[in-house]
N, C-alpha and C positions, 0 to 999 in steps of 0.2 A: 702606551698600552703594553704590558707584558706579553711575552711569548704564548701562555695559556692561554689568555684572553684572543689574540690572533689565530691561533691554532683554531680556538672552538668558531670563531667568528667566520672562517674558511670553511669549517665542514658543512658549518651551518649555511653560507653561500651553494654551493654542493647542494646540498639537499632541498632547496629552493630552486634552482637550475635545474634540478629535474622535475619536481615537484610541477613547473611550470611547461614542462617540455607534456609531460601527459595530460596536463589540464589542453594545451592549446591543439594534441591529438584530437581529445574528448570532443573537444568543441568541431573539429573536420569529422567526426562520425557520428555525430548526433547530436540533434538540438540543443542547447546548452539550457538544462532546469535551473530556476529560480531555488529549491530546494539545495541542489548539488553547489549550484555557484555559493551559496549562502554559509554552506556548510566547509566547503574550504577557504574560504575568507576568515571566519570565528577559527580556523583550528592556524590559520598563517597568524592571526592578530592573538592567540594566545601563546603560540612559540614566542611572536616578536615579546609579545609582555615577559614573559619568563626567562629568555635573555637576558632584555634588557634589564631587569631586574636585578639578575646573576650578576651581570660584567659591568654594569653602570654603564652602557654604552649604547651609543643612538642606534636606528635603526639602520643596517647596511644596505647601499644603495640596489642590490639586486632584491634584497627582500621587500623594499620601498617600491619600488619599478614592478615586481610583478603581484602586490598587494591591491597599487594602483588599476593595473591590467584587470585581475579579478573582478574587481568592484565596479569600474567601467561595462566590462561585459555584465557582469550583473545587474544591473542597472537599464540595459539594452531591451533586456526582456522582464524587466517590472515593470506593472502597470498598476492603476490607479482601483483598476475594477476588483471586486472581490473574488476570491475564486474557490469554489465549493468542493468541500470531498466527496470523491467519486469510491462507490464500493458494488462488488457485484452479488448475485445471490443466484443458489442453483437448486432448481424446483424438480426433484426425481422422482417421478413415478411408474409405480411397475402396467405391465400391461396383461394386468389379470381380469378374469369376469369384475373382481370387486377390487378395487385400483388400491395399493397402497403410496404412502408418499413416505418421503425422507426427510426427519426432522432430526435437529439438535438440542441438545437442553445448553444454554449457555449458560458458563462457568464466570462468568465477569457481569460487572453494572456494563453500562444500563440492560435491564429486563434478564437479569442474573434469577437461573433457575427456572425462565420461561421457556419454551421452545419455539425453534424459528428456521427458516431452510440454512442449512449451510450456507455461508458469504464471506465476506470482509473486504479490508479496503484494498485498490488496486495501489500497484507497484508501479513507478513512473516508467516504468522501461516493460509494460505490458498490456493488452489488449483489455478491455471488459469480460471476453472471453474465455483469455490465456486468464483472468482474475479468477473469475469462476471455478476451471477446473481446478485450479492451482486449490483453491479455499476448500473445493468438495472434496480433495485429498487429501488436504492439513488435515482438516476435520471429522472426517470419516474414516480413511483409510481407503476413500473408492474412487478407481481411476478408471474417467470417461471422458471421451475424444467430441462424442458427435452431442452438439447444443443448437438449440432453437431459439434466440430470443422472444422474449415473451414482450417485453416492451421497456421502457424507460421511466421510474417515478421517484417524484419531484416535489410530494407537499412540502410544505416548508417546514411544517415543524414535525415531519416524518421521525426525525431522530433527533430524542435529547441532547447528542454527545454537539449539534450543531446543524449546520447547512449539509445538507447529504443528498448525493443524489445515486441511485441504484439501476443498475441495470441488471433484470432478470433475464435466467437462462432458464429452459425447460429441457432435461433427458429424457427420455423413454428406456427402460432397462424391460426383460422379460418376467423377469421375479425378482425380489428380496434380495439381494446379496449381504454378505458379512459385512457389517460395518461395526465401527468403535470410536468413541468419544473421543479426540484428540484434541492440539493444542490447545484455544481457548473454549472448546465445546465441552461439558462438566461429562453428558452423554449421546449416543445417538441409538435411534429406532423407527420403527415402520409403523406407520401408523393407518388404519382404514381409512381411507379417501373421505369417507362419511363419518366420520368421529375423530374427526381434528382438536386436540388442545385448543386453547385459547392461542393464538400466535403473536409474536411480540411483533414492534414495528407496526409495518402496514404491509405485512405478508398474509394479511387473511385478503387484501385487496389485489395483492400477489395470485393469489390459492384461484381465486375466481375467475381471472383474466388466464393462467394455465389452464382451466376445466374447461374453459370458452376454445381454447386451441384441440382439446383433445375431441371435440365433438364434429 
């Protein structure tokens, strides 16, 4: 093997000896994800391809040693059962004699152009709750702390994109605030409590189960 070919073969050790120093951090400060472990395993096994490819040379035993490691721990925490996407949703109404609510017009499929409470999917490093407000300020522009769960739903075929399960949150605000259409919301507005759109999803089953809280 030539000098270049050892040289790049060394730094690339290097960058795997560390690379495995903050994975094996990650794993003493929190649970080690099947996503996360999955996701450094495909980015070690595409260096090792493109290497090896480059130099014609096998794979070096520390990048072999901690590919192995990965894949072991990854493995630890896969199981057999399926495991459903979790997204949250935030039901904001004001607290006037005639209630308005806070909706979105979504700018994407599925139910692209309909409207529905602000939501999305949760972040594996966040709460249903920290989901919500996070989603209610992508989406709107409107940041609020204090949430109510409203409850947990679970039909099956609730959402085309697959297996979904939602957790709703309910605000109380005093009036209307400023809001605006953002990330994948096309628009947002207030709408009479009593003259609700058609709602996408099963946020009209949402809508009734919040009215049932406010009484």
């Amino acid at each position: 093997m030539n000098s270049a070919k050892i040289r790049y073969i060394s730094e690339l050790s290097k960058y795997f000896r560390i690379y495995l120093h903050i994975f094996r951090v990650h794993l003493r400060l929190s649970p080690m994800t099947q996503t996360t472990a999955m996701a450094m395993c495909s980015e070690i096994i595409w260096i090792h391809n493109f290497f090896s490819r480059l130099f014609f040379v096998p794979l070096h035993s520390n990048i072999r040693r901690m590919s192995k490691y990965i894949t072991e721990k990854t493995m630890e925490y896969t199981y057999k059962y399926p495991r459903p996407a979790v997204t949250a949703d935030c039901v904001v109404i004001t607290k006037e004699a005639e209630p308005k609510v806070l909706l979105i017009q979504r700018g994407i499929d599925p139910y692209k152009g309909c409207w529905a409470f602000p939501g999305g999917f949760m972040n594996m490093d966040e709460t249903t709750e920290q989901c919500a407000i996070r989603e209610l300020e992508e989406e709107t522009g409107l940041k609020i702390s204090n949430l109510h769960q409203i409850g947990a739903y679970s039909k099956v075929d609730r959402d085309p994109r697959g297996r979904t399960i939602t957790v709703a949150y309910l605000a109380i605000v005093d009036s209307p605030l400023d809001v605006k259409g953002q990330d994948d919301a096309a628009n947002a507005a207030w709408f009479p409590i009593n003259a609700l759109p058609t709602l996408a999803f099963d946020h009209a089953d949402i809508m009734a189960d919040a009215i049932k809280l406010l009484r």
